[in-house]
N, C-alpha and C positions, 0 to 999 in steps of 0.2 A: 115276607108276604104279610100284607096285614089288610084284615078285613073291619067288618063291622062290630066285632067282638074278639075273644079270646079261644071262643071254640069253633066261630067260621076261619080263625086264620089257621088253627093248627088242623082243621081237617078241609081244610085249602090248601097246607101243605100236603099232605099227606097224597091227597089228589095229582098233584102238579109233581110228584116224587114216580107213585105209576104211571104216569102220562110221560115218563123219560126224565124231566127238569132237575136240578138238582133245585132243594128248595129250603127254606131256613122261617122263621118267625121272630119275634123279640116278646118281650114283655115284664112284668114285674113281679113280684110275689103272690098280689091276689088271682091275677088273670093265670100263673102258674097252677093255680089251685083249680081255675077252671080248665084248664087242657089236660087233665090227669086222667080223663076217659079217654080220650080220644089218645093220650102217652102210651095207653094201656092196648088200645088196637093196632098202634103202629108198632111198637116192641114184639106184638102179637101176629102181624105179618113181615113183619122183619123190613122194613120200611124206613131207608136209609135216610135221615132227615136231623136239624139241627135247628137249635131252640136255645137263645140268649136268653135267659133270667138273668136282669140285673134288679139284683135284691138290696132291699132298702128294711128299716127297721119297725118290727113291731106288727100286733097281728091284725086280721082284717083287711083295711085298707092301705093301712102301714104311715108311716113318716116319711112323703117321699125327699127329702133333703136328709135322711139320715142313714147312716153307714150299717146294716146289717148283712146278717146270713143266712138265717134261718132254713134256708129250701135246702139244704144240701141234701136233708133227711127225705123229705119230696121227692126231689130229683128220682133219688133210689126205690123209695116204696110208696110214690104217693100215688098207683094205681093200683088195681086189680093183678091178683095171679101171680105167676114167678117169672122172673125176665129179668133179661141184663142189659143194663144201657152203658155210656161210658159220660163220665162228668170231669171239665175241663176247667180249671180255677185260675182264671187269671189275676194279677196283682198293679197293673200297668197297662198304657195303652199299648205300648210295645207286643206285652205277654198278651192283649187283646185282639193285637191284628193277626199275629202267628197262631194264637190260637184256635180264630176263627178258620182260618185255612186249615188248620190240622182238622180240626172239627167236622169240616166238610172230606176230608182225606178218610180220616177215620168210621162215619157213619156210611161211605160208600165200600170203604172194604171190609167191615164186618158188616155190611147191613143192620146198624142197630139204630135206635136216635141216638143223639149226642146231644148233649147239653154243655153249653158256653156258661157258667156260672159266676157272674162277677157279680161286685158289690156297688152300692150305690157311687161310694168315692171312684170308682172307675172309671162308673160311668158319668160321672160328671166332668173326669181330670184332661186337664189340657195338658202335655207335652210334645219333646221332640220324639218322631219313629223313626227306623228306618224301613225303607220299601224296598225290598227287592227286586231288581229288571225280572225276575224268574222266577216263578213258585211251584213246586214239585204239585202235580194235582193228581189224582187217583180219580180213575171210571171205572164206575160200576161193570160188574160183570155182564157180558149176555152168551147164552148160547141157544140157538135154534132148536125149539123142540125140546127143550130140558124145561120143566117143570119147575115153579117159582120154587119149592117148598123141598125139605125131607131128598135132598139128591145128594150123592152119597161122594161128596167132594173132597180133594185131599186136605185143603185148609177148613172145612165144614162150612162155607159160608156160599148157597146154589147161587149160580147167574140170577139176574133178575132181568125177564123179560119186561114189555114195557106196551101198555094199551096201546092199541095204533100201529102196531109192528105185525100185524099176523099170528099173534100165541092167543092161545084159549087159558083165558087165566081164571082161576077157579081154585075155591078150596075146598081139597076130599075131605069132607065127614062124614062119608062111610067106611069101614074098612076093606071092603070086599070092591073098592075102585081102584082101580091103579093107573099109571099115563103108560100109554103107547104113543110113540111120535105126536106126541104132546096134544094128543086126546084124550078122554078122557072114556075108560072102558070099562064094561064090568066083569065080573068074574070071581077067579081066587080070590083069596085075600091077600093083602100086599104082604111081602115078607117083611120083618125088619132085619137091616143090613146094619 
């Protein structure tokens, strides 16, 4: 998805990711630097989404005809707070196409972003791929009345409901809220499990 900038398209994805979509971006090293807020709120609601940087050399604007790497360091800490994303390095257009399907594979079943990190030569290179008749895809979790957030699943990673569907989505910052059939109540304080 790409908008008028680099912080309309990553929180256009991020939108179109709650609203059900599976959803992706591109961009380059500087426009990387501006979606580092908006990285920082999607790791933050756990907001299964996937972000090509293809990185080119040199800071600022960069040299976009030239081969670098730089953002890898980005990728991992170029937000706010503590969060874990996964970064995916491809070397070929081959390792490009598969990677991009893992990418989308991988950000729906951890709920995390993912990052497609190639490099300028990548993304420039022409070769032969293969395409497979079949690609193994992975959907996001849902369950009815289960609570985006903090549910106490055996692989840790909660269903994600989805705007539009009937779930009251909302995030508790208070302690003394807890969901009942996926409303939202007050009372005790919530235990942790």
């Amino acid at each position: 998805m790409q908008m008028e900038d680099e912080i309309g398209s990553i929180c256009s994805v991020i939108g179109a990711v709650w609203a059900g979509a599976k959803a992706m971006t591109a961009t380059s090293g500087p426009g990387f630097s501006l979606m580092q807020e908006a990285i920082g709120y999607a790791a933050f609601t756990e907001t299964p989404l996937v972000i090509v940087d293809v990185q080119r050399a040199g800071p600022g604007t960069g040299q976009a005809t030239r081969v670098g790497s730089g953002d890898h360091m980005q990728a991992k800490w170029g937000s706010h707070g503590d969060y874990q994303v996964i970064a995916l390095s491809p070397w070929s257009v081959q390792e490009m196409y598969d990677q991009a399907i893992e990418a989308f594979n991988l950000a729906e079943q951890y709920r995390v972003p993912v990052f497609l990190m190639a490099e300028e030569a990548v993304g420039h290179l022409r070769e032969r791929m293969d395409v497979k008749p079949e690609v193994k895809v992975v959907n996001r979790g849902k369950k009815k009345g289960a609570p985006p957030f903090g549910t106490p699943e055996d692989d840790g990673v909660p269903p994600m409901p989805s705007f539009g569907e009937g779930e009251n989505l909302l995030s508790l910052a208070q302690p003394t809220m807890r969901w009942v059939s996926g409303r939202r109540m007050t009372g005790k304080p919530m235990k942790n499990s």
